[in-house]
KEZAKE-418267 format. One record per residue (C-alpha): residue number from 1; residue in one letter; x, y, z. Coordinates in Angstrom, 2 decimals. Each point is the difference from the previous one (the first is absolute). Layout:
% residues N
<r zakol="NUM" vexlo="A" px="X" py="Y" pz="Z"/>
...
% end
This chain:
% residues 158
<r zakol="1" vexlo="X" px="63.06" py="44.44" pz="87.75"/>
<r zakol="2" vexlo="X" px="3.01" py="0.38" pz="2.50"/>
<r zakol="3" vexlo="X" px="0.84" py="-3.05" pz="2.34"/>
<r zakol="4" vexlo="X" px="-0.16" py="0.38" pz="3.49"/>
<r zakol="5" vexlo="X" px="3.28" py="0.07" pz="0.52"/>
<r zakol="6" vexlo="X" px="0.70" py="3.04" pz="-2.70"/>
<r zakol="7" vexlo="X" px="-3.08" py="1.97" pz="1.82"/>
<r zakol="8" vexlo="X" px="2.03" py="-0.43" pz="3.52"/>
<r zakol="9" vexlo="X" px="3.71" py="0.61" pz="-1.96"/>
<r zakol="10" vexlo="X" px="-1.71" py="3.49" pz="-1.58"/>
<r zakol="11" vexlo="X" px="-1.57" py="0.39" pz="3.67"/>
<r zakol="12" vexlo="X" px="3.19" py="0.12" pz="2.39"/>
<r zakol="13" vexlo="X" px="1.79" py="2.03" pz="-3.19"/>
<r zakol="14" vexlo="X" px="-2.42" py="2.58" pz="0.66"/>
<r zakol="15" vexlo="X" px="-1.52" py="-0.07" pz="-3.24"/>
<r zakol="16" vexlo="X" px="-3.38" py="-0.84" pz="1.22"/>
<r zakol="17" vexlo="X" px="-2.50" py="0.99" pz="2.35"/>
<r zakol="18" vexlo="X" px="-2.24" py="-2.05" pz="2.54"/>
<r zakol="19" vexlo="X" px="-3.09" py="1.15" pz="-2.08"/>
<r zakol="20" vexlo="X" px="1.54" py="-1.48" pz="-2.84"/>
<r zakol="21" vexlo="X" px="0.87" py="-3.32" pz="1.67"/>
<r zakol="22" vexlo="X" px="-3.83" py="-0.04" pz="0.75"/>
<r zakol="23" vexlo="X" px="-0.70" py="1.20" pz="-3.51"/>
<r zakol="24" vexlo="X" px="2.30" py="-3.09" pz="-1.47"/>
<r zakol="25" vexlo="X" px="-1.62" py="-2.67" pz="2.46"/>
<r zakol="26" vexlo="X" px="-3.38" py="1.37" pz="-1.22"/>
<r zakol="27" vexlo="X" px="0.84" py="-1.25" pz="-3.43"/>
<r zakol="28" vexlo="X" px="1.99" py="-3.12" pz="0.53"/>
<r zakol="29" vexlo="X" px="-2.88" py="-1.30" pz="2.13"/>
<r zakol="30" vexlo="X" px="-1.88" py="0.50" pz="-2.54"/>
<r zakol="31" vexlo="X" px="2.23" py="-1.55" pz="-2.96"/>
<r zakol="32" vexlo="X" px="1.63" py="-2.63" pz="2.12"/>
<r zakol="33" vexlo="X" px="-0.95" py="-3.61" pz="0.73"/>
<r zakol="34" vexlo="X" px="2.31" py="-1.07" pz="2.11"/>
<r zakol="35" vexlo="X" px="-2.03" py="-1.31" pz="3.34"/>
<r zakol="36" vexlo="X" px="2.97" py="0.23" pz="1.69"/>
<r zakol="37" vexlo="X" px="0.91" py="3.64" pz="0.08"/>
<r zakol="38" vexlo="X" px="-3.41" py="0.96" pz="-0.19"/>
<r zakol="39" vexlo="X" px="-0.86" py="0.74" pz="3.54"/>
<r zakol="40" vexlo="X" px="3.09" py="2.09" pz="0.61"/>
<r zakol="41" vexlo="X" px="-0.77" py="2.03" pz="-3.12"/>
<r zakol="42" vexlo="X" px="-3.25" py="0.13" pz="1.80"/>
<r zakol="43" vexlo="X" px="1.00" py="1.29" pz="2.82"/>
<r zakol="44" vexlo="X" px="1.83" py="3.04" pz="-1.80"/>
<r zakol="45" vexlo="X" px="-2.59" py="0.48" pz="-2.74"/>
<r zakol="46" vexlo="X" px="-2.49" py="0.44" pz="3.22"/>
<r zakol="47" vexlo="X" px="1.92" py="2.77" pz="1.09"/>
<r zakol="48" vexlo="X" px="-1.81" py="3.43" pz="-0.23"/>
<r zakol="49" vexlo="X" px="2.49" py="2.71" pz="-1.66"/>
<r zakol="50" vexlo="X" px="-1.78" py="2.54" pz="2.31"/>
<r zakol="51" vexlo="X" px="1.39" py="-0.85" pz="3.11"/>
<r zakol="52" vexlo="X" px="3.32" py="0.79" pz="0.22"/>
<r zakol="53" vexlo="X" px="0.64" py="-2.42" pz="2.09"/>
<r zakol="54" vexlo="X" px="-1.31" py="-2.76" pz="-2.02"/>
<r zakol="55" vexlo="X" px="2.19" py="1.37" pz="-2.76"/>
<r zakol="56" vexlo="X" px="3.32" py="-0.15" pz="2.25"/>
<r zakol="57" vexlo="X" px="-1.23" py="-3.80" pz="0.34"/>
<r zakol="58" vexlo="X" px="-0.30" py="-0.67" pz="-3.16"/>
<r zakol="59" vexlo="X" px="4.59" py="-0.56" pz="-0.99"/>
<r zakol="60" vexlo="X" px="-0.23" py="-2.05" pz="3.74"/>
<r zakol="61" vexlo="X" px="-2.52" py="-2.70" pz="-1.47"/>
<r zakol="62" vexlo="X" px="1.64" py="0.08" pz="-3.48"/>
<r zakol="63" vexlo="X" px="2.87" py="-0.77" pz="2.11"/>
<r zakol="64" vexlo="X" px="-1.40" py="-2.71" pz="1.72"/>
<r zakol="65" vexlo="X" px="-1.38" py="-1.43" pz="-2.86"/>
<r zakol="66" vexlo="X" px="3.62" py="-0.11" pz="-1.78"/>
<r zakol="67" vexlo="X" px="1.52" py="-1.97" pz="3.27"/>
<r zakol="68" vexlo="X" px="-3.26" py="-2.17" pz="0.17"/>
<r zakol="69" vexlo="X" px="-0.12" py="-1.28" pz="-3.59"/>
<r zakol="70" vexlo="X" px="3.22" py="1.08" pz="-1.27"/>
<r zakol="71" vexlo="X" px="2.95" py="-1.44" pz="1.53"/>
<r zakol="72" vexlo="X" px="2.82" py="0.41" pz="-2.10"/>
<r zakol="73" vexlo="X" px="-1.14" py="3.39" pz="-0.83"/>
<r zakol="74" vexlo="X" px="3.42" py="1.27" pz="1.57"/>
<r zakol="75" vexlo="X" px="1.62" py="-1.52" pz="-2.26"/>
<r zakol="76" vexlo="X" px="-1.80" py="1.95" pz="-2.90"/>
<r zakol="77" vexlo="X" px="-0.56" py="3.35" pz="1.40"/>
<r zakol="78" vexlo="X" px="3.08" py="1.22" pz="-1.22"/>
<r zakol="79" vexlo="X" px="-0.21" py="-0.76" pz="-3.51"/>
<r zakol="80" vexlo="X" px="-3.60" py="1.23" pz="-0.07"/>
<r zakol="81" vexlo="X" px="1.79" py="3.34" pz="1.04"/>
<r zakol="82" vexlo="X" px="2.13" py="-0.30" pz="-2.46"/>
<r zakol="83" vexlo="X" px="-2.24" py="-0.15" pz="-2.51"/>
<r zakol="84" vexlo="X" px="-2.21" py="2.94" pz="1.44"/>
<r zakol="85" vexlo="X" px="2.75" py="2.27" pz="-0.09"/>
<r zakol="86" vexlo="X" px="0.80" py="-1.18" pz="-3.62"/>
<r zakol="87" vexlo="X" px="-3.06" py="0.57" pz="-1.56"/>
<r zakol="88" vexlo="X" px="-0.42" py="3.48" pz="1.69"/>
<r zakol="89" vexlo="X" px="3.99" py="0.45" pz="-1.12"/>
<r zakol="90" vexlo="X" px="-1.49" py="-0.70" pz="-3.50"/>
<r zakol="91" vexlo="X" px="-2.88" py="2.10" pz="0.22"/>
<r zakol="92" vexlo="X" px="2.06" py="2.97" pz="0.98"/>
<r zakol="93" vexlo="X" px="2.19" py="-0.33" pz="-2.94"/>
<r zakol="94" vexlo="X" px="-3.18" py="-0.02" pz="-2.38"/>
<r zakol="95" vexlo="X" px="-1.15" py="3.15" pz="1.89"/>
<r zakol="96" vexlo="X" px="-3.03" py="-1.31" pz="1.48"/>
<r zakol="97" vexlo="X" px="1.33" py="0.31" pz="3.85"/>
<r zakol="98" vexlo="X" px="1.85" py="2.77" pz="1.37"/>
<r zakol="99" vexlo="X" px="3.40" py="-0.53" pz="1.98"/>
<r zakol="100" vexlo="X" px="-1.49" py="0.59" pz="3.29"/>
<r zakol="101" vexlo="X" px="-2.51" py="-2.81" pz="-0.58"/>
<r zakol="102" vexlo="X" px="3.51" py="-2.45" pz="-0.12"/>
<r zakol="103" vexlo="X" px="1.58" py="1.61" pz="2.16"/>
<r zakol="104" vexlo="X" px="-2.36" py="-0.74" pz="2.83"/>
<r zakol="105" vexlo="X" px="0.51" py="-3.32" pz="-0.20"/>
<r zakol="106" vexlo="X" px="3.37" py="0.35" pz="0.90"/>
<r zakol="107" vexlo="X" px="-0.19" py="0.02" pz="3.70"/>
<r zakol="108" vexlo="X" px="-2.32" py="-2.73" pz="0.59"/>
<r zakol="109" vexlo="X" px="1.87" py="-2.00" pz="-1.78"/>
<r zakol="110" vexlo="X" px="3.15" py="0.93" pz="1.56"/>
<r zakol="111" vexlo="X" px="-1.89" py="-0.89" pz="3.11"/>
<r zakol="112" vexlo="X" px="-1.53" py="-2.63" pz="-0.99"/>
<r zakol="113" vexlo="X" px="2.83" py="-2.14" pz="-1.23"/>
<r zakol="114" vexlo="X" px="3.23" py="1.50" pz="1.72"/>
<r zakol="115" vexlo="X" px="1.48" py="2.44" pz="-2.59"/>
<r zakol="116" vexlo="X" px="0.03" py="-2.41" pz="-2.71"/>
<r zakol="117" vexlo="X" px="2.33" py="-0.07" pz="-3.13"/>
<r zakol="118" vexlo="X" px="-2.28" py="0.28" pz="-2.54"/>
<r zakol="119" vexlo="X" px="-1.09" py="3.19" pz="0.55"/>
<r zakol="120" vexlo="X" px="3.16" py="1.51" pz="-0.36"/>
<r zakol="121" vexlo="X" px="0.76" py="3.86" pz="-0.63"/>
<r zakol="122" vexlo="X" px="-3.85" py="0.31" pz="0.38"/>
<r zakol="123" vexlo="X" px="0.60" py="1.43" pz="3.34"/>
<r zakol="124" vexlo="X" px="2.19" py="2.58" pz="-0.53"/>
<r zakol="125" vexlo="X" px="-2.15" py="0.94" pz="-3.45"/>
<r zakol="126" vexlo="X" px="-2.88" py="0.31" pz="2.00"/>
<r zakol="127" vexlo="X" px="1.10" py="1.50" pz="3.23"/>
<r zakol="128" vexlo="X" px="-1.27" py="3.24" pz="-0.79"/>
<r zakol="129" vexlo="X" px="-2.84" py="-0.82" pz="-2.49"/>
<r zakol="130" vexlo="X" px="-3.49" py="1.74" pz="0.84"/>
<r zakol="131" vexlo="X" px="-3.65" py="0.12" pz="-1.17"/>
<r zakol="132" vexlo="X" px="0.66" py="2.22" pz="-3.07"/>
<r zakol="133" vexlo="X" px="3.87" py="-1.25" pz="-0.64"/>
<r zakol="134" vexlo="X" px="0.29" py="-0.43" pz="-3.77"/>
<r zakol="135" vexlo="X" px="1.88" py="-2.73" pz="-1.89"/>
<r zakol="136" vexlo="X" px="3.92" py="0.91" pz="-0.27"/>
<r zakol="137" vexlo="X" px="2.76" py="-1.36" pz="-1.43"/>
<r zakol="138" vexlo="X" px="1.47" py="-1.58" pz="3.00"/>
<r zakol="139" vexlo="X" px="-3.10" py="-1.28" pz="1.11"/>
<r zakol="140" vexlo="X" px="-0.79" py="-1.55" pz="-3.67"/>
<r zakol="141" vexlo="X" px="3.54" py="-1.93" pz="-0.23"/>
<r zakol="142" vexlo="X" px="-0.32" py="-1.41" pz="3.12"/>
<r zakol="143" vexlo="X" px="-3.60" py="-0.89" pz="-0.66"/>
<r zakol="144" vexlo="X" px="0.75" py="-2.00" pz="-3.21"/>
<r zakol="145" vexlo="X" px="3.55" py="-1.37" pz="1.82"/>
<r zakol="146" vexlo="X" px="-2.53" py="-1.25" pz="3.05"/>
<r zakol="147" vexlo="X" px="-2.27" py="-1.34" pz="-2.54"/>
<r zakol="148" vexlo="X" px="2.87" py="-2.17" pz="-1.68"/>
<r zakol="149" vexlo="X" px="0.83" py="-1.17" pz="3.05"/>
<r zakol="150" vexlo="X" px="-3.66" py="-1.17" pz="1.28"/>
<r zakol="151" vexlo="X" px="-0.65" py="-1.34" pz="-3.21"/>
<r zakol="152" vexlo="X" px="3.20" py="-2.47" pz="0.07"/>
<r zakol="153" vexlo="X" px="-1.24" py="-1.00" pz="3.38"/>
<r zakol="154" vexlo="X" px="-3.20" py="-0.48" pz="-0.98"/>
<r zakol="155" vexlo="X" px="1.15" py="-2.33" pz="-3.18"/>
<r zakol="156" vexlo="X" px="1.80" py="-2.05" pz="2.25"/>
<r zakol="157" vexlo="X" px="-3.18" py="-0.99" pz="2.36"/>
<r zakol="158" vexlo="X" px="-1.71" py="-1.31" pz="-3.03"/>
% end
């Protein structure tokens, strides 16, 4: 089951929706003794994925819950990125993701972390990528070239 933290990275990366912020708090309620983040899990788990509004409330209290109990989450936010963008690098390269399902993330993380290094050709190889883009050659070489490069940074945080 995700952490926290990796449901609020995949959450301001787009990746995820309020309902299934609610959907994960649901189930780490459930699975999850710690007394301490229960109530705050609570609180989103309580949330009704009717109400819209509820649902827009839902990444708010997950971020809440990440300053309240999580203080040097800043710190780590980055590298969980990282690693989300990996694993979605790798899963493209198997063929189980197409290129616009990477190439999403590219903006929110630019966004996110101020253009960083790591990602980079990825925005020029996805600056035109839509929907129904297929894998190319360009777009393959700088996946696998991006995916070298996380990797190594990865290693070294071990």
């Amino acid at each position: 089951m995700k952490s926290p933290g990796e449901i609020y990275v995949l959450f301001i990366l787009d990746s995820i929706t309020g309902q299934e912020i609610i959907d994960w708090a649901t189930e780490y309620y459930s699975a999850n003794n710690q007394y301490i983040l229960k109530e705050s899990i609570f609180e989103i788990a309580s949330l009704s994925k009717r109400d819209e509004e509820e649902i827009d409330e839902a990444g708010k209290l997950l971020k809440q819950l990440i300053e309240k109990h999580f203080p040097d989450f800043e710190e780590q936010k980055e590298l969980m990125a990282i690693e989300i963008l990996n694993v979605k690098c790798q899963q493209l390269l198997e063929g189980n993701l197409k290129p616009y399902e990477v190439c999403r993330l590219i903006a929110p993380i630019e966004q996110e972390f101020n253009f960083p290094k790591w990602l980079g050709n990825l925005y020029n190889v996805c600056d035109w990528c839509e929907p129904n883009t297929v894998p190319n050659d360009f777009l393959i070489s700088e996946v696998k070239a991006r995916q070298l490069a996380l990797n190594t940074i990865l290693e070294k945080e071990k």
